[in-house]
PDB file with SEQRES, HELIX, SHEET and CRYST1 records, atoms N, CA, C and O in Angstrom:
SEQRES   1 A   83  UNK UNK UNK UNK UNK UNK UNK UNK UNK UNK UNK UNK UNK          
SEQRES   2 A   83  UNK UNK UNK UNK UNK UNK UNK UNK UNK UNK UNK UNK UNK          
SEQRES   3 A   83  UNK UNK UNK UNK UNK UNK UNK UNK UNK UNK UNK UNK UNK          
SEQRES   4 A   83  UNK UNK UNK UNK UNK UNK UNK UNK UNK UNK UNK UNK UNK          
SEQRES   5 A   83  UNK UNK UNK UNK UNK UNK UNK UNK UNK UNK UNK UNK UNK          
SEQRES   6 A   83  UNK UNK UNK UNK UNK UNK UNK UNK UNK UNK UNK UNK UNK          
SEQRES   7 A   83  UNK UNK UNK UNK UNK                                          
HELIX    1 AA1 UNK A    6  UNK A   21  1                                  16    
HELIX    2 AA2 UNK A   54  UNK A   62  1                                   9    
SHEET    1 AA1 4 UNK A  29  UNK A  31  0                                        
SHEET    2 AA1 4 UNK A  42  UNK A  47 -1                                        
SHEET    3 AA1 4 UNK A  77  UNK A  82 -1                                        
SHEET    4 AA1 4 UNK A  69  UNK A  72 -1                                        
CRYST1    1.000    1.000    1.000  90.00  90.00  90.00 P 1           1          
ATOM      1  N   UNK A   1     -74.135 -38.876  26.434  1.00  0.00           N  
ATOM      2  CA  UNK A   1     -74.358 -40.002  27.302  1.00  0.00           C  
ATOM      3  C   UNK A   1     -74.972 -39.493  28.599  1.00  0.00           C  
ATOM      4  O   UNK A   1     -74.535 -38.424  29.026  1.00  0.00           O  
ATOM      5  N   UNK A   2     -75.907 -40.105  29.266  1.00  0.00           N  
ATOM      6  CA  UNK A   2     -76.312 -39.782  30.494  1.00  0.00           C  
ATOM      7  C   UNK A   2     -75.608 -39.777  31.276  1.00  0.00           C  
ATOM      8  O   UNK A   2     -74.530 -40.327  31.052  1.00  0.00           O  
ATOM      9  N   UNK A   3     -75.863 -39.112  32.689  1.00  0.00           N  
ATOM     10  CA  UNK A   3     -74.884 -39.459  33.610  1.00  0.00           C  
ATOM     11  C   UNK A   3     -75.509 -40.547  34.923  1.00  0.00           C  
ATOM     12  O   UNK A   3     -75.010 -40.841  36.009  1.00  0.00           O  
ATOM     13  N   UNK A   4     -76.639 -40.910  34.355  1.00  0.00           N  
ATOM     14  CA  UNK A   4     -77.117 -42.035  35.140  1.00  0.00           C  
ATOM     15  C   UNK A   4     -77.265 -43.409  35.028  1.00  0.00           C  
ATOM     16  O   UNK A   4     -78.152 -44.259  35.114  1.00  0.00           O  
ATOM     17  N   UNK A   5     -75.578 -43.283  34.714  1.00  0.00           N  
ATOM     18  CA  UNK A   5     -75.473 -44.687  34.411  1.00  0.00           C  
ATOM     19  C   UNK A   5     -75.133 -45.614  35.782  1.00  0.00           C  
ATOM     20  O   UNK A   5     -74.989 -45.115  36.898  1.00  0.00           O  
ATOM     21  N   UNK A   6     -75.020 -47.245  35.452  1.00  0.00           N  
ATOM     22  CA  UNK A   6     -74.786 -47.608  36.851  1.00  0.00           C  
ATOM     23  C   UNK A   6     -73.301 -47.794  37.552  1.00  0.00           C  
ATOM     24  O   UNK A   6     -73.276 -48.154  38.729  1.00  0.00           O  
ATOM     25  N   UNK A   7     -72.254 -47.590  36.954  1.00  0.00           N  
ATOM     26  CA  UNK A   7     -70.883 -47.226  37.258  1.00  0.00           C  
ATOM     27  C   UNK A   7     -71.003 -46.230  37.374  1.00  0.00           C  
ATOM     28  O   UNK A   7     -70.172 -46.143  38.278  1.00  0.00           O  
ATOM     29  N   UNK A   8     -71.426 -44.995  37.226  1.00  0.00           N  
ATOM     30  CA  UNK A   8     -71.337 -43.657  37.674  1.00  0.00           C  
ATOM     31  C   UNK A   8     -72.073 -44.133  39.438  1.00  0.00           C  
ATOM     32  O   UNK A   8     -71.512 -44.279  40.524  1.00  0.00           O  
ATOM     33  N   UNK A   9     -73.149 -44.224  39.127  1.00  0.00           N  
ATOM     34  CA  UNK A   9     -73.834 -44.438  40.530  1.00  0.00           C  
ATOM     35  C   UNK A   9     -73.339 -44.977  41.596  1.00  0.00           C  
ATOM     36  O   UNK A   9     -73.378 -44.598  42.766  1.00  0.00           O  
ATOM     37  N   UNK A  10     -72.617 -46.382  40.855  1.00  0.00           N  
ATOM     38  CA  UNK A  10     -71.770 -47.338  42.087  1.00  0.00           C  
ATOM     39  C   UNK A  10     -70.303 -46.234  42.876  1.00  0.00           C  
ATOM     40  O   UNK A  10     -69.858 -46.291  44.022  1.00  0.00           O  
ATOM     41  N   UNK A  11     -69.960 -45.486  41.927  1.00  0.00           N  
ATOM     42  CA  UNK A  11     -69.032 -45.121  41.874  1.00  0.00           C  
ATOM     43  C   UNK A  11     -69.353 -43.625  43.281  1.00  0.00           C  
ATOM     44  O   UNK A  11     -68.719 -43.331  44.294  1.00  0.00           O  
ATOM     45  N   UNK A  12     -70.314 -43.170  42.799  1.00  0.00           N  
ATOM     46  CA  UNK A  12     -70.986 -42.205  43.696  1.00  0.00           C  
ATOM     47  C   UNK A  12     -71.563 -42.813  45.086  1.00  0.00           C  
ATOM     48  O   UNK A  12     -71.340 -42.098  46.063  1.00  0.00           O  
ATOM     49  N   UNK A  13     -72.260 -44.004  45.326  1.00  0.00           N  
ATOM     50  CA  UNK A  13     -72.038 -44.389  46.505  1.00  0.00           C  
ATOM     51  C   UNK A  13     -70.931 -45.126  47.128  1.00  0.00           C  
ATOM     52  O   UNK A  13     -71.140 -45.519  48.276  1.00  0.00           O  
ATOM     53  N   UNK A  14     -69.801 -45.388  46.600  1.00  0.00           N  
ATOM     54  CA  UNK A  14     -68.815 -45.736  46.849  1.00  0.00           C  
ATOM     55  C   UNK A  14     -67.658 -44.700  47.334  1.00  0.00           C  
ATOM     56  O   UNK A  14     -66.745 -44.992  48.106  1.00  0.00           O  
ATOM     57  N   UNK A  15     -67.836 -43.672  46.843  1.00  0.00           N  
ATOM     58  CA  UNK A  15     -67.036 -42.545  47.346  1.00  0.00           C  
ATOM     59  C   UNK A  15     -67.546 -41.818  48.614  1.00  0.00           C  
ATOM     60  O   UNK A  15     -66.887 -41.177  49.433  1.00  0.00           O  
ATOM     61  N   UNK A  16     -69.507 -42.190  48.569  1.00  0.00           N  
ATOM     62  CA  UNK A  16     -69.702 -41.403  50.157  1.00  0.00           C  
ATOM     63  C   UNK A  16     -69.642 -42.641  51.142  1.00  0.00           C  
ATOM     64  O   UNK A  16     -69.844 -42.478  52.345  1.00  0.00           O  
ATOM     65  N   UNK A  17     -69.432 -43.557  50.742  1.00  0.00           N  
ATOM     66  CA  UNK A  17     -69.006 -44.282  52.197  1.00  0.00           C  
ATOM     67  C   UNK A  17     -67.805 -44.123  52.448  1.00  0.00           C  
ATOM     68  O   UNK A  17     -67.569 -43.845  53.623  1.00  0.00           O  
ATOM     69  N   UNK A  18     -66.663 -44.221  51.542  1.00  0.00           N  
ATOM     70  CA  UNK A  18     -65.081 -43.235  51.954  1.00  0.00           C  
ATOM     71  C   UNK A  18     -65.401 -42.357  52.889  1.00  0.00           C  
ATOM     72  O   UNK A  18     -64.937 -42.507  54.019  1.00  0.00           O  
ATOM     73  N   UNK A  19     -66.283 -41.240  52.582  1.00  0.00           N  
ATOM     74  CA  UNK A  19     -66.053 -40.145  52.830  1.00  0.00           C  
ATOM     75  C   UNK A  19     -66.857 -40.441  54.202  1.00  0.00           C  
ATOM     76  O   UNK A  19     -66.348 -39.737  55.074  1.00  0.00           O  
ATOM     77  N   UNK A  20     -67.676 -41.037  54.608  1.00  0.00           N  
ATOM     78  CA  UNK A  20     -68.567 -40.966  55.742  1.00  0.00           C  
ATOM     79  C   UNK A  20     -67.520 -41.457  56.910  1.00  0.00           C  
ATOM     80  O   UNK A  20     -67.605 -41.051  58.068  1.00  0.00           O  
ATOM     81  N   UNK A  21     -66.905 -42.027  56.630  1.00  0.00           N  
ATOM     82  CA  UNK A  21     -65.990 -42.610  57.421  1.00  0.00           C  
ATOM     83  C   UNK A  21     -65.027 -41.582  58.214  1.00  0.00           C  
ATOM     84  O   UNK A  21     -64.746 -41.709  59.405  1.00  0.00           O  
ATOM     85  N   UNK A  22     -64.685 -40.817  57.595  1.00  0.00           N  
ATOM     86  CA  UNK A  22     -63.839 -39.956  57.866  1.00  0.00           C  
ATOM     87  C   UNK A  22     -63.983 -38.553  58.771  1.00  0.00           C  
ATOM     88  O   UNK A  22     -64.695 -37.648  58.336  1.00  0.00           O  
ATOM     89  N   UNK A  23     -63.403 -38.435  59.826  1.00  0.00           N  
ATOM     90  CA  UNK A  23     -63.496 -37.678  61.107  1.00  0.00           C  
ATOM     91  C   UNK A  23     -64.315 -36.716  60.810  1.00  0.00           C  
ATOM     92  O   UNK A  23     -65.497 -36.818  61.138  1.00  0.00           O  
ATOM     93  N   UNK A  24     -63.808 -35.508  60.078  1.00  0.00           N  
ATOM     94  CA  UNK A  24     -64.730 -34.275  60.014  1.00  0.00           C  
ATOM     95  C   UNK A  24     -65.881 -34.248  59.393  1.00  0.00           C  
ATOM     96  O   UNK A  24     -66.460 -33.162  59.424  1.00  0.00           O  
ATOM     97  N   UNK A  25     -66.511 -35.309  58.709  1.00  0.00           N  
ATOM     98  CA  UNK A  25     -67.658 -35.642  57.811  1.00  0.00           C  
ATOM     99  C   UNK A  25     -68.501 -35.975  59.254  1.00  0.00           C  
ATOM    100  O   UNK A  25     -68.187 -36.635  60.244  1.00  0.00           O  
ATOM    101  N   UNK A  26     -69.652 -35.245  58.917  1.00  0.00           N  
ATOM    102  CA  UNK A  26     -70.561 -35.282  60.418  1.00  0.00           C  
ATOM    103  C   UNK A  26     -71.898 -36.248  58.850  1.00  0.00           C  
ATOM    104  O   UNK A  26     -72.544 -37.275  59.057  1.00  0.00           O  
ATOM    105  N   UNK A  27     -71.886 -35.556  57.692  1.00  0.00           N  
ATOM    106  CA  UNK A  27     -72.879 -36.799  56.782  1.00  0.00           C  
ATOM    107  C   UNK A  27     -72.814 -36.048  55.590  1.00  0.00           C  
ATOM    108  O   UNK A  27     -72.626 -34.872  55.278  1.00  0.00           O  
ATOM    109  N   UNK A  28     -73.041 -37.155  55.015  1.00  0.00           N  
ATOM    110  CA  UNK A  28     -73.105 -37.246  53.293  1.00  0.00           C  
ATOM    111  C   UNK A  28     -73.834 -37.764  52.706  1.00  0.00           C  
ATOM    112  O   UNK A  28     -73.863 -38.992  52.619  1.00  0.00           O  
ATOM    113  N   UNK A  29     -74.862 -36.768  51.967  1.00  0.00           N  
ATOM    114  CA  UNK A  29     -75.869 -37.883  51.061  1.00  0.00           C  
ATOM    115  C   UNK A  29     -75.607 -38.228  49.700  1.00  0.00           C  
ATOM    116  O   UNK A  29     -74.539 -37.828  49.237  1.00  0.00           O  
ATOM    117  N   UNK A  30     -76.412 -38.928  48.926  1.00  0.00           N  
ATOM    118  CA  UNK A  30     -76.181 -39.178  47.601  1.00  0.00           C  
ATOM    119  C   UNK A  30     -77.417 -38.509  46.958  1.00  0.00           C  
ATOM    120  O   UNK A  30     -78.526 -38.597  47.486  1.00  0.00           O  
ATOM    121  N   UNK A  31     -77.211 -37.873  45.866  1.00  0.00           N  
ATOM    122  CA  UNK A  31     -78.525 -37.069  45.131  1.00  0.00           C  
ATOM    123  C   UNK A  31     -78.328 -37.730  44.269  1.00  0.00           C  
ATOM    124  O   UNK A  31     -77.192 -38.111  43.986  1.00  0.00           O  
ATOM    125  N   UNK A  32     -79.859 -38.194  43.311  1.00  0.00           N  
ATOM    126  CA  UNK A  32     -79.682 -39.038  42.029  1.00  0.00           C  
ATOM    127  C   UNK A  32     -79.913 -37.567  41.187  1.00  0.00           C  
ATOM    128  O   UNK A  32     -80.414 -36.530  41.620  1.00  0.00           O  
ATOM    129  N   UNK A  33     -79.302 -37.887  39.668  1.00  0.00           N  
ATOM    130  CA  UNK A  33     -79.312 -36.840  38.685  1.00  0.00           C  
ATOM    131  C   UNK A  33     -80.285 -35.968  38.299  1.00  0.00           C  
ATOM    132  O   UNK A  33     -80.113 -34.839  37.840  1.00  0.00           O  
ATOM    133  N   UNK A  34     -81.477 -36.623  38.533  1.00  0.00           N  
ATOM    134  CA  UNK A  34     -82.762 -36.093  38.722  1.00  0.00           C  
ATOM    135  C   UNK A  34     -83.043 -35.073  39.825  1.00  0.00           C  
ATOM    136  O   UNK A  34     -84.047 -34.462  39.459  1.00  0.00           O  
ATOM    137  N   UNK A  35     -82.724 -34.715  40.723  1.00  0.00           N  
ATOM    138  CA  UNK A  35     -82.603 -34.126  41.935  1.00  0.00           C  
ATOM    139  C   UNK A  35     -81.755 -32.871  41.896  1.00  0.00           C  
ATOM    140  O   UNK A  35     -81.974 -32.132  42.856  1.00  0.00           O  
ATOM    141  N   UNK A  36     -81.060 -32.538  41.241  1.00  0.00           N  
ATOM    142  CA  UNK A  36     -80.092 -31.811  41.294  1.00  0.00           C  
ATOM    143  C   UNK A  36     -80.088 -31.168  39.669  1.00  0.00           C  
ATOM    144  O   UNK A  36     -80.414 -31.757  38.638  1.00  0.00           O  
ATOM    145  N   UNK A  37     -79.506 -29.480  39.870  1.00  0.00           N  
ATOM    146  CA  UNK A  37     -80.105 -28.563  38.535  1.00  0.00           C  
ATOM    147  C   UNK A  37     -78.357 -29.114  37.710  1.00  0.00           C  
ATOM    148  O   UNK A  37     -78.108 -28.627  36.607  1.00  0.00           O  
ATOM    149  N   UNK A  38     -77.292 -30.114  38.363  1.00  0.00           N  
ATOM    150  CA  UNK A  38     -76.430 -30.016  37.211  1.00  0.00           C  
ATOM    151  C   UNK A  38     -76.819 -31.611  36.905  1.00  0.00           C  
ATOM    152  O   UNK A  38     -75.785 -32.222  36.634  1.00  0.00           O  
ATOM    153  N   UNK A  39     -77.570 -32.157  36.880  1.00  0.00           N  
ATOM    154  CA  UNK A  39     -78.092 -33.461  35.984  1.00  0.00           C  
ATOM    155  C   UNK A  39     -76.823 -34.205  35.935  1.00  0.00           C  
ATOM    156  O   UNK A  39     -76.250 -34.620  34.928  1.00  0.00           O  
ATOM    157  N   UNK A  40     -76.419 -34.330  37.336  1.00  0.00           N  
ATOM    158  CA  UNK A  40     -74.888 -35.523  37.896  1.00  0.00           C  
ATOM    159  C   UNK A  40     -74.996 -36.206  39.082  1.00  0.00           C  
ATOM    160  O   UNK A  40     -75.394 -35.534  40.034  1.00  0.00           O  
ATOM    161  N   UNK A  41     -74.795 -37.139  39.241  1.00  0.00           N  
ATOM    162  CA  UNK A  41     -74.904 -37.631  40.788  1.00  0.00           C  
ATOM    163  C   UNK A  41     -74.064 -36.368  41.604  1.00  0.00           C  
ATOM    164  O   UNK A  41     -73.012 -35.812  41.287  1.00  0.00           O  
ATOM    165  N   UNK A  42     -74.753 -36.201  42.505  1.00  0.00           N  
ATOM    166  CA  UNK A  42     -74.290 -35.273  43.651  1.00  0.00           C  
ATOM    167  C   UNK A  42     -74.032 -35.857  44.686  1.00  0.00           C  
ATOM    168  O   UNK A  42     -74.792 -36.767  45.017  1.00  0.00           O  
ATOM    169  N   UNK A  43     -72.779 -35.500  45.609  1.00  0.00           N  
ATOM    170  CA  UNK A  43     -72.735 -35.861  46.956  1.00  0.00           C  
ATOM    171  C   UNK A  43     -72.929 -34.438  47.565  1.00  0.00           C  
ATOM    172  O   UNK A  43     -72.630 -33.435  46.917  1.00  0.00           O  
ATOM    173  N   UNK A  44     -73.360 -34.387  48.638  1.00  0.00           N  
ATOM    174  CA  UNK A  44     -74.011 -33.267  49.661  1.00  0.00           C  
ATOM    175  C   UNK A  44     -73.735 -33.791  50.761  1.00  0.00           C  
ATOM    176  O   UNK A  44     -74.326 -34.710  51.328  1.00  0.00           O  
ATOM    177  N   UNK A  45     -72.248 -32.851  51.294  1.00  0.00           N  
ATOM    178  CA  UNK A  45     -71.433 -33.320  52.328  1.00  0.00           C  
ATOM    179  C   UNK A  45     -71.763 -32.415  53.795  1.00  0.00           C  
ATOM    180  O   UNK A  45     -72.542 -31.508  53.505  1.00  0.00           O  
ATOM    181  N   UNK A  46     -71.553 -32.403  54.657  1.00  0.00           N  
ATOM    182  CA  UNK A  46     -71.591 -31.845  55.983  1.00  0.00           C  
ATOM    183  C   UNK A  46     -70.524 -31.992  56.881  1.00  0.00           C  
ATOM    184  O   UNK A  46     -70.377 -32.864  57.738  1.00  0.00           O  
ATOM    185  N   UNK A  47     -69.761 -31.007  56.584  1.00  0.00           N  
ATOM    186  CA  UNK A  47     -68.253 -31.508  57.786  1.00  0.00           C  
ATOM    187  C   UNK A  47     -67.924 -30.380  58.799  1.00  0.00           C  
ATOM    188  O   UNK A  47     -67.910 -29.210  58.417  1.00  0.00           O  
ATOM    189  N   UNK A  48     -67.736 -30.621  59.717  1.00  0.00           N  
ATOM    190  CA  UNK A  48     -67.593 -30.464  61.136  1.00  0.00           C  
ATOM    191  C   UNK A  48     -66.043 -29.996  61.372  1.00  0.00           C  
ATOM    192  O   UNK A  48     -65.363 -30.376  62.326  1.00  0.00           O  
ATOM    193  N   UNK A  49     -65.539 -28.987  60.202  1.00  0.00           N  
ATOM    194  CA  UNK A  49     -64.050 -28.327  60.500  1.00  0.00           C  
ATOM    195  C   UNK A  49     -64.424 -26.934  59.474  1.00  0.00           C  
ATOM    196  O   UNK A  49     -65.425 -26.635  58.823  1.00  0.00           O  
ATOM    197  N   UNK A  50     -63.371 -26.408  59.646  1.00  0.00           N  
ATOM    198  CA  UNK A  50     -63.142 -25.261  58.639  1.00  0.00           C  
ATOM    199  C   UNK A  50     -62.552 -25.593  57.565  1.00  0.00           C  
ATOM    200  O   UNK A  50     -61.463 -26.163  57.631  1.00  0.00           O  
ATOM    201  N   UNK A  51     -63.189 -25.283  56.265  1.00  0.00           N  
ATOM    202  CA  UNK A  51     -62.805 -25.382  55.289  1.00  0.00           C  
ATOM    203  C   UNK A  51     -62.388 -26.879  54.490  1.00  0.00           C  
ATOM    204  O   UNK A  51     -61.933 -27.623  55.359  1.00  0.00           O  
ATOM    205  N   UNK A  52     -62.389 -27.189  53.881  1.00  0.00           N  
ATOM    206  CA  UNK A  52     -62.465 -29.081  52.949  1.00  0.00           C  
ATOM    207  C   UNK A  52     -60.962 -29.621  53.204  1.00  0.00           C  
ATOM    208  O   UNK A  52     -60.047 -29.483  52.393  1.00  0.00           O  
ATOM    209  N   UNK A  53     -60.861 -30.219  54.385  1.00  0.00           N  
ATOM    210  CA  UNK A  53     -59.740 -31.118  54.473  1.00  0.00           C  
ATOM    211  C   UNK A  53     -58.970 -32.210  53.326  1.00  0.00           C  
ATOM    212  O   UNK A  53     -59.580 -33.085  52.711  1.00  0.00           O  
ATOM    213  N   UNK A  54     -57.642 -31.953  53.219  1.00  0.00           N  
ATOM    214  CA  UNK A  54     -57.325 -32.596  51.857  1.00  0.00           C  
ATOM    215  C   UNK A  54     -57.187 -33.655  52.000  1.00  0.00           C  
ATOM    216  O   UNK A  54     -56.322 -34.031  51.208  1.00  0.00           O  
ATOM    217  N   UNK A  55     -57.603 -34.566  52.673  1.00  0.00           N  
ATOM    218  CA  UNK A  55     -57.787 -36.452  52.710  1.00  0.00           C  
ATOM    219  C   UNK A  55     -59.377 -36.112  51.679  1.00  0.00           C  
ATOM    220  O   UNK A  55     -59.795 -36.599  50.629  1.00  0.00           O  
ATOM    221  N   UNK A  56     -59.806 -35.250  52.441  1.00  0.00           N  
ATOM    222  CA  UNK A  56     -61.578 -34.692  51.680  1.00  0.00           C  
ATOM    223  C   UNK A  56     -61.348 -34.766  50.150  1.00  0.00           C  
ATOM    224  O   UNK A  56     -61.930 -35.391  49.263  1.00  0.00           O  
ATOM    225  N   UNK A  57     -60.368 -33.967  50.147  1.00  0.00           N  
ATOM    226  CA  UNK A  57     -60.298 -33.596  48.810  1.00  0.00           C  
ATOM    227  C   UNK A  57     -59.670 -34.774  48.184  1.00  0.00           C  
ATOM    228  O   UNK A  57     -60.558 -35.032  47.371  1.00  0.00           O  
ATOM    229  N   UNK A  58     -58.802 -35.636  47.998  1.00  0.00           N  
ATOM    230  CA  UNK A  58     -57.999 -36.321  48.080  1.00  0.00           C  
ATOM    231  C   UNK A  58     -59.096 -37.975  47.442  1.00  0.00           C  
ATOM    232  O   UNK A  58     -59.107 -38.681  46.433  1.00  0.00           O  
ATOM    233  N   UNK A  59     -59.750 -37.924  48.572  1.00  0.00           N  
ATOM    234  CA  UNK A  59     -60.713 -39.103  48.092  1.00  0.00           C  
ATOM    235  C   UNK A  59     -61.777 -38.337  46.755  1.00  0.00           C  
ATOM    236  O   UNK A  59     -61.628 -38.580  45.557  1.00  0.00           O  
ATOM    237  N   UNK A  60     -62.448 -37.736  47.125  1.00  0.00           N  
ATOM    238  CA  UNK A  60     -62.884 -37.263  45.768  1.00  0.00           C  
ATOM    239  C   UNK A  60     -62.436 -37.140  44.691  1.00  0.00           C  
ATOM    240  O   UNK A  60     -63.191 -37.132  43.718  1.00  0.00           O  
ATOM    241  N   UNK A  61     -61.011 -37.003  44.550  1.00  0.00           N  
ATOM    242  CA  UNK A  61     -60.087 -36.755  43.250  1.00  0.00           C  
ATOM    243  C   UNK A  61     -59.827 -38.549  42.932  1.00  0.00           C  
ATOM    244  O   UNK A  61     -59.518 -39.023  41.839  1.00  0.00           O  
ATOM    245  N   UNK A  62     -60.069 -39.376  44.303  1.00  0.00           N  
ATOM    246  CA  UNK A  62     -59.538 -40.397  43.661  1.00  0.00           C  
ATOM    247  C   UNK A  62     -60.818 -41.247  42.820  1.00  0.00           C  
ATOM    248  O   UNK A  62     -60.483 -42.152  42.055  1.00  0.00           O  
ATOM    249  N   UNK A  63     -62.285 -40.916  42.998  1.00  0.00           N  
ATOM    250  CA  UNK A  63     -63.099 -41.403  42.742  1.00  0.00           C  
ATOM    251  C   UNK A  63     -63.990 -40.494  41.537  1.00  0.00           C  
ATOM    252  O   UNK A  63     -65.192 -40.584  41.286  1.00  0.00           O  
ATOM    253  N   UNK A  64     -62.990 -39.627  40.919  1.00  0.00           N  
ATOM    254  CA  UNK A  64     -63.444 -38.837  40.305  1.00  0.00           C  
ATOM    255  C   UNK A  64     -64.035 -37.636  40.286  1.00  0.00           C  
ATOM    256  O   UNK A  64     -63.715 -36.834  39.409  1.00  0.00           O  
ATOM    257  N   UNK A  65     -65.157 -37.257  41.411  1.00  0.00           N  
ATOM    258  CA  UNK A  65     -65.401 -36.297  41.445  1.00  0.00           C  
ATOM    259  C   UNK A  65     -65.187 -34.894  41.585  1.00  0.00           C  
ATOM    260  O   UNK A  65     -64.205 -34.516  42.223  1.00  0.00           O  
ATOM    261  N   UNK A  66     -65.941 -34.106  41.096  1.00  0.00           N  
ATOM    262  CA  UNK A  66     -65.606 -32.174  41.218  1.00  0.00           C  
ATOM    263  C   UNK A  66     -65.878 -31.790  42.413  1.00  0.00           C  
ATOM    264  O   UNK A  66     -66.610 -32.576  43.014  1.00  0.00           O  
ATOM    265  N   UNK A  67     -65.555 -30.853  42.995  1.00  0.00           N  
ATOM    266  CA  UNK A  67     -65.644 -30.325  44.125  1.00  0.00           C  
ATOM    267  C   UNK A  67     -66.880 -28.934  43.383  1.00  0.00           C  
ATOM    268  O   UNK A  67     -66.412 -28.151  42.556  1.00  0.00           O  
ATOM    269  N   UNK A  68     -67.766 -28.862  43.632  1.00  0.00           N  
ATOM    270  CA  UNK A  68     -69.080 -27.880  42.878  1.00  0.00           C  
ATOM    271  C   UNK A  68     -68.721 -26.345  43.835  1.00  0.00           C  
ATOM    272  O   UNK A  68     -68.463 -25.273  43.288  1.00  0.00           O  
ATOM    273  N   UNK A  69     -68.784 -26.565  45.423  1.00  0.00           N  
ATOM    274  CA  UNK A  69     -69.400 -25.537  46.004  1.00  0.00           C  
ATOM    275  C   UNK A  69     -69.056 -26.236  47.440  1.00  0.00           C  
ATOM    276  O   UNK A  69     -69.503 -27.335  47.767  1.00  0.00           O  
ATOM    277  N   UNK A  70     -68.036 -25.288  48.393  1.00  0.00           N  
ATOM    278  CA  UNK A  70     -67.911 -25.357  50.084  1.00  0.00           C  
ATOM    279  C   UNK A  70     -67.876 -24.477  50.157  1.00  0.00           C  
ATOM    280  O   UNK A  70     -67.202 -23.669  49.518  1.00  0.00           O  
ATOM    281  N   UNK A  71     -68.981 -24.250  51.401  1.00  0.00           N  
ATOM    282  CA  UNK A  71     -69.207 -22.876  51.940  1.00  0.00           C  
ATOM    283  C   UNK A  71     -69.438 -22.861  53.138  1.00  0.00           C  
ATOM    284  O   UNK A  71     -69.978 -23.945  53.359  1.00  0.00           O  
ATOM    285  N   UNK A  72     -69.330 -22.021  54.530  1.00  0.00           N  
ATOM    286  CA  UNK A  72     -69.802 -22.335  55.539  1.00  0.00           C  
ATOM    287  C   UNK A  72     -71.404 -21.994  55.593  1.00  0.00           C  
ATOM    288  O   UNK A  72     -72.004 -21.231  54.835  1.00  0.00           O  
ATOM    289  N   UNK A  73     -71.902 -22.695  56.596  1.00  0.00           N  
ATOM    290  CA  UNK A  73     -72.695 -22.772  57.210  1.00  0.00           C  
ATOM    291  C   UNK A  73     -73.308 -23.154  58.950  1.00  0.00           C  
ATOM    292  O   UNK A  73     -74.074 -23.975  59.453  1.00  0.00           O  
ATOM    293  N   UNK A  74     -72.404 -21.959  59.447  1.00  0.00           N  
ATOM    294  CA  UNK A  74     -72.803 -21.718  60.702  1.00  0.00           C  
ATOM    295  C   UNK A  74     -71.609 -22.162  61.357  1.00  0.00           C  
ATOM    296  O   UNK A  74     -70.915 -21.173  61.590  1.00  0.00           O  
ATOM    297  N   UNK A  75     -71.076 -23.201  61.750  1.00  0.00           N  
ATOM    298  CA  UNK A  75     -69.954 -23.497  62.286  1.00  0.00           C  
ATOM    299  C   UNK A  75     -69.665 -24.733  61.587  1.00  0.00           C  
ATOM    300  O   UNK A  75     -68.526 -25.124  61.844  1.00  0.00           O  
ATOM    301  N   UNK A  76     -70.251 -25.420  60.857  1.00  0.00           N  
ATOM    302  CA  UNK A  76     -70.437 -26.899  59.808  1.00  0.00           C  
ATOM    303  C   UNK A  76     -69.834 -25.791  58.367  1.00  0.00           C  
ATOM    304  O   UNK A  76     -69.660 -24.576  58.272  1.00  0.00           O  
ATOM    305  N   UNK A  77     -69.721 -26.537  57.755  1.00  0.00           N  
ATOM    306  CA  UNK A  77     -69.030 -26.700  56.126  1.00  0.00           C  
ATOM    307  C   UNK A  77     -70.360 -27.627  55.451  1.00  0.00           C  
ATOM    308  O   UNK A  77     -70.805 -28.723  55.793  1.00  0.00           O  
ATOM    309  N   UNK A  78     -70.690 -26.876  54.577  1.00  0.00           N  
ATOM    310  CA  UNK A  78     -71.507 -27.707  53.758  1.00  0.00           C  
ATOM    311  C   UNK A  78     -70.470 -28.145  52.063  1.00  0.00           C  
ATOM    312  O   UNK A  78     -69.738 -27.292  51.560  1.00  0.00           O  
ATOM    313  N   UNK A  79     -70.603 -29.301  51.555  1.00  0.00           N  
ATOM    314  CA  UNK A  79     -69.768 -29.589  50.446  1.00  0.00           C  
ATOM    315  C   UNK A  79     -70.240 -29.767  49.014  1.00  0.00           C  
ATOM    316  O   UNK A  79     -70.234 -30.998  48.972  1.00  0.00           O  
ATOM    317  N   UNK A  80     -70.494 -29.521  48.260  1.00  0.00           N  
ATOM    318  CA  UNK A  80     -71.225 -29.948  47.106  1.00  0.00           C  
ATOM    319  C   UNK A  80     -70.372 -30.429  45.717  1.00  0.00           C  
ATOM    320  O   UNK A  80     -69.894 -29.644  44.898  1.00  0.00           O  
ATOM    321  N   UNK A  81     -70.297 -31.909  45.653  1.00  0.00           N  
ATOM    322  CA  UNK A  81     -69.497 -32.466  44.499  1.00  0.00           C  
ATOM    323  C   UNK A  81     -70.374 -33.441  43.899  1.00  0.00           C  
ATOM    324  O   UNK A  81     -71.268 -34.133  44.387  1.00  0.00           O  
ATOM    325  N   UNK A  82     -69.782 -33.307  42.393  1.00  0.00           N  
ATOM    326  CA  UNK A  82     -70.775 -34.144  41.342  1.00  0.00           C  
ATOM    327  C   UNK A  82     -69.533 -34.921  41.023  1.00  0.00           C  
ATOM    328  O   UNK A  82     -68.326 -34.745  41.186  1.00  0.00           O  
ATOM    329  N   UNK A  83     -70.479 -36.068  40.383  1.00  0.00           N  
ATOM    330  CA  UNK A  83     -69.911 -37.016  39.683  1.00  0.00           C  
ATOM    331  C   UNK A  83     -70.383 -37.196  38.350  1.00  0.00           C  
ATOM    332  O   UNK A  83     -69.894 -38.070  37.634  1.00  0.00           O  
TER     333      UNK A  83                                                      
END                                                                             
């Protein structure tokens, strides 16, 4: 089955507006499946603390998604989760 379906998608912009909301999230985009080498909706997070806060984590688990890849980048956290 693809993963570009449109409940996956709704589901993927529905989890980065959670997440945009939330203090240490400085932004979050949405990557369509096409865009990205694991062929999944991607969110591509940017947060403004050390290391993935577990409300962070927390909403992602509730909307399904994997946590791919947090790493720093400079004094920001970059986040990388598929759906």
């Amino acid at each position: 089955m693809s993963p570009c379906t449109v409940s996956t998608r709704k589901r993927a912009r529905k989890c980065a507006e959670t997440l945009a909301v939330r203090e240490p999230v400085v932004a979050v985009d949405v990557l369509e499946p096409h865009a990205d080498p694991t062929d999944c909706w991607t969110l591509d997070m940017t947060l403004d603390t050390r290391g993935v806060p577990p409300q962070v984590l927390d909403d992602l688990g509730s909307y399904q998604a994997t946590l791919r890849d947090a790493s720093p980048q400079g004094r920001a956290w970059t986040v990388l989760a598929t759906l």
